[in-house]
N, C-alpha and C positions, 0 to 999 in steps of 0.2 A: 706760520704767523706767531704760535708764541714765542717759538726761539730769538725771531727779530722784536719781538717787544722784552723779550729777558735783555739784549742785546742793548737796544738804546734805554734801555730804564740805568743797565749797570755804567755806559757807557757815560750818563748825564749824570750818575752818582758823582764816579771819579772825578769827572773834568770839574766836580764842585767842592771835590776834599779836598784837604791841603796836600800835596803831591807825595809827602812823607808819608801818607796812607795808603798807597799807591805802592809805594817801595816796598813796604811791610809787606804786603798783602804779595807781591814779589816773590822776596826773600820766603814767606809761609808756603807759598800752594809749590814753589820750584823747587823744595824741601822737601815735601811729602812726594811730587814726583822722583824728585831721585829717591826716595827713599821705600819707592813702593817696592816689592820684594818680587820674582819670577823671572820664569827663562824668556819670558816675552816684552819682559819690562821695559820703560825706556832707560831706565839707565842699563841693563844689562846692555841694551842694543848699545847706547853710547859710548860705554867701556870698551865695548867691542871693537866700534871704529876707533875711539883712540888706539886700541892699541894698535891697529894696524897703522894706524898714520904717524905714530911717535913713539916706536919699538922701542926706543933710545931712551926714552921717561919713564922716572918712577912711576910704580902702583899710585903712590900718593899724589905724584902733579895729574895725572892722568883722572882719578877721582874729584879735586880741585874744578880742574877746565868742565869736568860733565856736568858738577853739581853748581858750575855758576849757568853751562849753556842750561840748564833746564831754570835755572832762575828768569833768565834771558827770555825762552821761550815765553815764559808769563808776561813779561815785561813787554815783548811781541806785542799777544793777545791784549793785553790793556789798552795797550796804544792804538791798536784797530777800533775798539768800541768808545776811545777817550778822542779820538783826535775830530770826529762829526762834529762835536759839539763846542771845539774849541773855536776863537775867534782868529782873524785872517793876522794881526798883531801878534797873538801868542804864537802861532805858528811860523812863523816869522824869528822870533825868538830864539824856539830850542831848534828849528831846520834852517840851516845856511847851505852856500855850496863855494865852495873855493874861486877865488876870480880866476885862474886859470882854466878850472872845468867849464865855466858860465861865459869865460874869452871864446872857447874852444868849441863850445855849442852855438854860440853866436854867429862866428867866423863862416861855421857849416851852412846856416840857414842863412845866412847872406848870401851864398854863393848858390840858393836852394838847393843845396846835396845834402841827399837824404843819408842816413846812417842808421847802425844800429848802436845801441846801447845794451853793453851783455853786465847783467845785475846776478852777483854771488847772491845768495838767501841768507842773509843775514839778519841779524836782530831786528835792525830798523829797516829793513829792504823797502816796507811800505811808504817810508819818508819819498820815495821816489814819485809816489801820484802827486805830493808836494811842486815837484819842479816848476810846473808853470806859475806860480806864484813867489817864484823867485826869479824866474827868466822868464816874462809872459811872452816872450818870442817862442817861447816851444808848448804854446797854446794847441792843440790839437796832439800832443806827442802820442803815439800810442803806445799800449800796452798788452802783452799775449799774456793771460792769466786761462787758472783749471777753474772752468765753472763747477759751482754745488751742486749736491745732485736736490737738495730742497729750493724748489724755486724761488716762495720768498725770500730765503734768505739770500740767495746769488744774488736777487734783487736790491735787495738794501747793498750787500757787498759792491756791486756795480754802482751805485747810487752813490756811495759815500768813498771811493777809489773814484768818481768824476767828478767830485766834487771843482778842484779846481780846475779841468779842462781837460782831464789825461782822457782818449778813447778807450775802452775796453774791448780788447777782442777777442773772442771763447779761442781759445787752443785746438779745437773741435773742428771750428768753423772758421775762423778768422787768419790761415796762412793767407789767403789773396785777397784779402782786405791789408792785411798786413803791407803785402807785393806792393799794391798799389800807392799805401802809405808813401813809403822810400821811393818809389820812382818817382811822384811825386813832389819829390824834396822834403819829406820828414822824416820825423824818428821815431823809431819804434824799439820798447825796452823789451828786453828775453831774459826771465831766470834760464841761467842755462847748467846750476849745478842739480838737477833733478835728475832722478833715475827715469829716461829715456824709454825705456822697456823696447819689447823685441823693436820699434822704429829708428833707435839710435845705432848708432856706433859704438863698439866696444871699445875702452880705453883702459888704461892703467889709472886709475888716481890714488896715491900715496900706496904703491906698489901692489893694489887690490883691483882688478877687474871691476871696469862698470858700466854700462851703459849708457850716453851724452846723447844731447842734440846736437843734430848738423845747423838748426834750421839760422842760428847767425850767420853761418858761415858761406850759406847758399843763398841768404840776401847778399850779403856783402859782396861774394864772388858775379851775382847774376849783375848788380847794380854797379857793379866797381864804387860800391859804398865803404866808407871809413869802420870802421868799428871798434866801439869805444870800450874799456873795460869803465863801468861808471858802481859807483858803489857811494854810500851814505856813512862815514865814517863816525861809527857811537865817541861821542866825546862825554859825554854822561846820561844819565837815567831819562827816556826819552829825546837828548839832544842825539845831533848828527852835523857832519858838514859831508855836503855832497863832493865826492876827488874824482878825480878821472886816469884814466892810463891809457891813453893811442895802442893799438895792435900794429905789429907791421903790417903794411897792406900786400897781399897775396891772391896769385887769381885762381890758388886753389882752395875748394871750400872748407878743406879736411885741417888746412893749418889754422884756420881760426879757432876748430872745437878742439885742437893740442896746445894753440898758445894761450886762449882763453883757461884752460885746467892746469894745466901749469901756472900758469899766473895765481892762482886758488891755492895751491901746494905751498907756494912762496909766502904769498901774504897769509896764510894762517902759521905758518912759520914762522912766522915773524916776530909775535910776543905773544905774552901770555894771555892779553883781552884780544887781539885778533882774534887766536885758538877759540877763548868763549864765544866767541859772538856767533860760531856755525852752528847750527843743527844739527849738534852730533847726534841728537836721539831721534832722529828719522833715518829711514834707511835707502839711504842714495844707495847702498851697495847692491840694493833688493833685488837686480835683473839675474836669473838663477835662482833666483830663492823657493821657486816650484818645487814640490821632490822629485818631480820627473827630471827636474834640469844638473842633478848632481855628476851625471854624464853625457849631459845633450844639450849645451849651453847653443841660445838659440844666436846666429851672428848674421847681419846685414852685413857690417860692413866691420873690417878689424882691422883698427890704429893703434894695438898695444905694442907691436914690432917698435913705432916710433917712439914709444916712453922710453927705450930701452938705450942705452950709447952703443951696443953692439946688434942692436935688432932681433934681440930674442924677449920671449915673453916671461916676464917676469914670476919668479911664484911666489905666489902672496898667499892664496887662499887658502885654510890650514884644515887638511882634509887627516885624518887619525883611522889607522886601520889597526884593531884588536887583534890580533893573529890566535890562530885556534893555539891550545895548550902543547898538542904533539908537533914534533921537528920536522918530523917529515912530514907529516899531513902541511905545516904552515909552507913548506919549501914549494909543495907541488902547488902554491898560490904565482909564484914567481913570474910565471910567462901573463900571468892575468895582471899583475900589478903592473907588469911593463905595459900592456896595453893600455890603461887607463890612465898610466903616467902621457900618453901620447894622446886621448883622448883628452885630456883636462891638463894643457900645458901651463895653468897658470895657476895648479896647486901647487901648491907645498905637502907634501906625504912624510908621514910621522908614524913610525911601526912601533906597536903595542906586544909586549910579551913577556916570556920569562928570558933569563940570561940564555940559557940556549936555544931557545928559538930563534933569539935576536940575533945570538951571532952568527947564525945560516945565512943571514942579511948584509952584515954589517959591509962587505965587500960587492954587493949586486948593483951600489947605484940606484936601486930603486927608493932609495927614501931620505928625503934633509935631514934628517932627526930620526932617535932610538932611544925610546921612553922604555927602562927595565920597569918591571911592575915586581914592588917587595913581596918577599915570601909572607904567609899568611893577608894577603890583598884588605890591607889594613883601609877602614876607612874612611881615617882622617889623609890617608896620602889620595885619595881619587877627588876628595873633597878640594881638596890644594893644586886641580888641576884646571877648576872651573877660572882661575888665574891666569892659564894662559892661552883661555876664549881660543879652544877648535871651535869650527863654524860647524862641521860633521864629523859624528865619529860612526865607524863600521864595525860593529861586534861579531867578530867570524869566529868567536868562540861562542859556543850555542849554550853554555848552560847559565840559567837564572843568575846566580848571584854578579855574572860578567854585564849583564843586561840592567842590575838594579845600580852594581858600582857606575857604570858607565853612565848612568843616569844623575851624577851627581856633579860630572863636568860641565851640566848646563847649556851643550853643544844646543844649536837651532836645531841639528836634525841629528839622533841616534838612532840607527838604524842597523836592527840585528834578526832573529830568526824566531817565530814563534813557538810556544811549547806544543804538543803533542793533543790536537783538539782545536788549533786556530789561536788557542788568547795567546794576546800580548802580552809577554813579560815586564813586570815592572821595572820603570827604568828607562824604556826607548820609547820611541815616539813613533816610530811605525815598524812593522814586524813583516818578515817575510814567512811564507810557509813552510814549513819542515815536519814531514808526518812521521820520517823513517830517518835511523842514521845511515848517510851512506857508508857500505864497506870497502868502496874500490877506489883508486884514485877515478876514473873514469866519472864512477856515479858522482863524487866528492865536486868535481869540475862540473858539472852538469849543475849542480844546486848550486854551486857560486855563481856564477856564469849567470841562472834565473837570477839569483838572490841583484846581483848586479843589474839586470837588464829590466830590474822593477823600480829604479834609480835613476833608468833612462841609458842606459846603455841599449849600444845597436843592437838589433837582436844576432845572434848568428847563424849568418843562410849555408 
């Protein structure tokens, strides 16, 4: 209860100050979020998606797009607790919808055929409970939303998302409410760029494995429903115009959740306020991000063959293996790294070492990249690595200072071998056991092999 009285006390503030107060207020709190500092940050996360989504962009555009979407985000958030309070006129105002989208929805419900409407998360995304108050023909539209886990507050949130007609259906509970919706003859809206977790599909989006919803694409398939890409296009600070994009119609369910992400790829591609308006600092990538899943990505169903023009899986994800110090000991890792390459086809493998370790490698195929690590392991160069956001690195060189350097590239998960007693070296993020050095190749493969299968590798029978 008090969260929902903080909520509309701030929410009747705004809608009473002059809307330049509003902006400020913007510009300050989306400021201090990009600017808050850590490996869990949201700008570290946001940097991180850019860069996998626009390899091609400077450090500095890339910095730019994060620190306006976390402006954005705020701009979000205000707009959820400012729009209750505004009147049915103002709102009218700053949300329009294109007479082609409002032709195109009309046309559907004249004919009662029901459709879906697949909605990017974007800045204004919420403009969309608006709709009925610009086409009161899609009076009843529904909507699949993630209930709170605070009930009053899910309550007001439902309360003020129907304000003007929209239904709300928990994601939980609401697919055969949904069903019934579209069969029907109506519409029902799906954020559908969210990380899906183990229930989706695995996809490539901006050459990074993720996990999508089917569930557009199995109303549209079940129903021989239209499915609309519908999206609220920011024209300034709170305004939007609602546009639309037709899918081709397909009667398999799988091409809706590849033309629908694709369609995403394109239009944030497209300029540099498209790029702002995503949530780059949420983590749609998050499906895998367990540390069991660094070799056990969990998969229903996999559509990443399709992102590919030759049908193989792309590698995006930037996995960094530290190679121990000796040449031989790094060499007799070689049949293990093939493994794993074949396990996780949609890394990218980046071998860490000195010059000759590396060049035992350089001709195996086993790795995209070969990072030389300078003599005396200076470091301001490991520091200069946090730049080019590995998602994991593996420190198979076991002694301390590899473990505290390694800890300064800001990886989500650095994972290496514990000192002599259990603790964790400083530096990594979780530690494997290591009470003894081994002496054999045999014993050596034995503790990588565990060191590995504590990552989520198969065990071996």
């Amino acid at each position: 209860m008090p969260l929902v009285l903080f909520c509309r006390f701030f929410g009747w503030v705004f809608a009473r100050l002059p809307e330049s107060c509003a902006k400020v207020t913007c510009v300050l709190l989306g400021d201090l979020i990009y600017f808050l500092p850590g490996r869990r940050s949201r700008r570290r996360a946001g940097l991180v998606n850019l860069s996998y989504a626009f390899p091609g962009q400077s450090e500095a555009w890339r910095r730019k797009i994060c620190r306006e979407s976390c402006r954005r985000l705020v701009e979000l958030t205000l707009y959820v607790l400012v729009t209750p309070h505004l009147p049915a006129e103002r709102i009218r105002r700053v949300i329009g919808i294109s007479p082609e989208a409002a032709e195109e929805i009309k046309r559907h419900l004249a004919n009662k055929q029901g459709g879906v409407a697949i909605i990017p998360h974007i800045t204004l995304f919420e403009a969309m409970n608006c709709l009925p108050a610009l086409v009161p023909e899609t009076k009843g539209f529904g909507a699949v939303y993630r209930p709170f886990k605070n009930q009053h507050f899910n309550d007001w949130v439902k309360s003020t998302r129907a304000r003007w007609g929209v239904r709300l259906l928990s994601r939980k509970e609401g697919f055969i409410e949904a069903m019934s919706l579209v069969r029907g003859g109506g519409w029902i809206g799906i954020l559908f760029d969210q990380n899906a977790g183990n229930s989706g599909s695995l996809i490539t989006l901006f050459g990074r494995t993720a996990s999508a919803t089917d569930l557009p694409g199995l109303i549209c398939k079940r129903f021989q429903a239209p499915g609309l890409m519908v999206w609220p296009e920011r024209t300034g600070f709170w305004r939007s115009v609602i546009r639309h994009e037709a899918l081709t119609p397909s009667d398999q369910a799988v091409d809706y959740t590849i033309a629908s992400n694709r369609w995403l790829e394109r239009y944030l591609s497209s300029s540099d306020g498209r790029a702002s308006d995503w949530m780059w600092t949420h983590r749609r990538w998050g499906h895998g991000k367990n540390l069991e899943d660094r070799f056990n990505l969990k998969v229903k169903k996999d559509l990443r063959p399709a992102f590919s023009p030759d049908g193989t899986i792309r590698r995006g994800t930037r996995y960094w293996f530290w190679l121990p110090a000796d040449p031989s000991e790094a060499a007799e890792l070689k049949p293990l790294l093939a493994h794993l390459r074949t396990v996780r086809p949609d890394c990218a493998f980046t071998l860490l070492g000195s010059a000759a370790v590396l060049e035992t490698f350089r001709a195996s195929g086993l790795a995209e990249e070969f990072l030389p690590l300078p003599q005396g392991w200076p470091k301001e160069f490991f520091a200069s690595l946090a730049l080019l956001y590995p998602d994991t690195v593996f420190v198979l060189d076991p002694s301390p200072a590899a473990a505290r350097l390694a800890g300064l590239t800001e990886a989500d998960f650095i994972l290496g071998f514990a000192l002599p007693g259990g603790k964790k070296p400083k530096g990594l993020t979780h530690a494997h056991p290591r009470e003894t050095t081994p002496s054999t190749p045999v014993a050596r493969l034995k503790l990588w092999r565990g060191y590995f299968e504590q990552w989520g590798l198969e065990k071996d029978s």
